[in-house]
N, C-alpha and C positions, 0 to 999 in steps of 0.2 A: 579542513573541509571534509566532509559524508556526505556521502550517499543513503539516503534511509531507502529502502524498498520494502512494501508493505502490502502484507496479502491481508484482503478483507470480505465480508461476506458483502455481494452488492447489494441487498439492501442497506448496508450501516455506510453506504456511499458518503449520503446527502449530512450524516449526523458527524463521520469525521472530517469531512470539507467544513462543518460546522465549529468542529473543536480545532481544527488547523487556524481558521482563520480569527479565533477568537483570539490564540495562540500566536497570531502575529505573522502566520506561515501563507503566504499568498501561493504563490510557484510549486506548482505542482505537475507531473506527468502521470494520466491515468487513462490504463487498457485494461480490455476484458484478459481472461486466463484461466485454464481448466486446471484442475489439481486434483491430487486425494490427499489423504491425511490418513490421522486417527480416525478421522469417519466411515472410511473404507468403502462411502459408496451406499446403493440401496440396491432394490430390484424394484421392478414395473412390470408391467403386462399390458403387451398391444397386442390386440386380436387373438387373445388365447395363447401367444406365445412370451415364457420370461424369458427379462433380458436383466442384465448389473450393468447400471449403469456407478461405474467407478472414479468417472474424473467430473467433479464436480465444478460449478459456476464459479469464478472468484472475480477481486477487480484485483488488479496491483496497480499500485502506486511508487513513485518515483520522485523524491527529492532531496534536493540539492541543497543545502543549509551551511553556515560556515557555521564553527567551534560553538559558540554559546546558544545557538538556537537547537543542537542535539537534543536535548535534555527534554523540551517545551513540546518540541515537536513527537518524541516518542511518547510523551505524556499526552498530548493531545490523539494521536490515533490510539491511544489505549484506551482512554477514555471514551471517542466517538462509538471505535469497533466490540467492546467488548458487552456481551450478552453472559456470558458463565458460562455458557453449553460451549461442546465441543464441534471445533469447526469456526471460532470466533477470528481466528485468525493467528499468523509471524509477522515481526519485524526482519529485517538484516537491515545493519548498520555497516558501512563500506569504509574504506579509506578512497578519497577522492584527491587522486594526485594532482590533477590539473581541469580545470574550467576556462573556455574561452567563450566570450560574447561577442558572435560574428558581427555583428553589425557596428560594435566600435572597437575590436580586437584587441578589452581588456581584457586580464587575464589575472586565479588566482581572485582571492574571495574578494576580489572588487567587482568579477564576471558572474559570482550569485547574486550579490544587490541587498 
């Protein structure tokens, strides 16, 4: 079992939930989150005054896959998220020691589904 967690620009939202589930990937955890990168940010100006703004918009993602859907699935958010410019986005791929599904207290890649 892994854990994929996957930073991506929020517009390429809609197009990797598109390539996940093309991909067979239903399950998913998705929040907002700020970051920098190699982007390093921009500057602005409100009312005559600069500011850098450094930690940019991101969404992460969160799932859960057992052994043979790793592959499909990193394939799939690469494909949704990727534009070529910088700032397109990471994966991390985890070791997922244990999964429990509260509600009928399987456990263990029967508790991904």
């Amino acid at each position: 079992m892994k854990l994929i967690i996957a930073y991506i620009q929020p517009h390429k939202l809609k197009d990797v939930k598109d390539a996940l589930y093309k991909a067979q990937v239903y399950k998913m955890s998705v929040s907002n989150a700020l970051g920098c990168g190699q982007q390093m940010g921009y500057q602005e100006s409100y009312r005559g005054i600069k500011f850098e703004v450094n930690l940019l918009k991101k969404v992460r993602l969160e799932i859960a896959v057992n052994e043979d859907f790793v592959e499909r699935t990193i394939q799939a958010i690469v494909d949704g998220a990727r534009t070529g410019n910088i700032g397109d986005g990471k994966i991390f791929v985890l070791d997922l020691r244990e999964c429990i599904r509260i509600r009928t207290g399987e456990k263990g890649s029967r508790a991904i589904g």
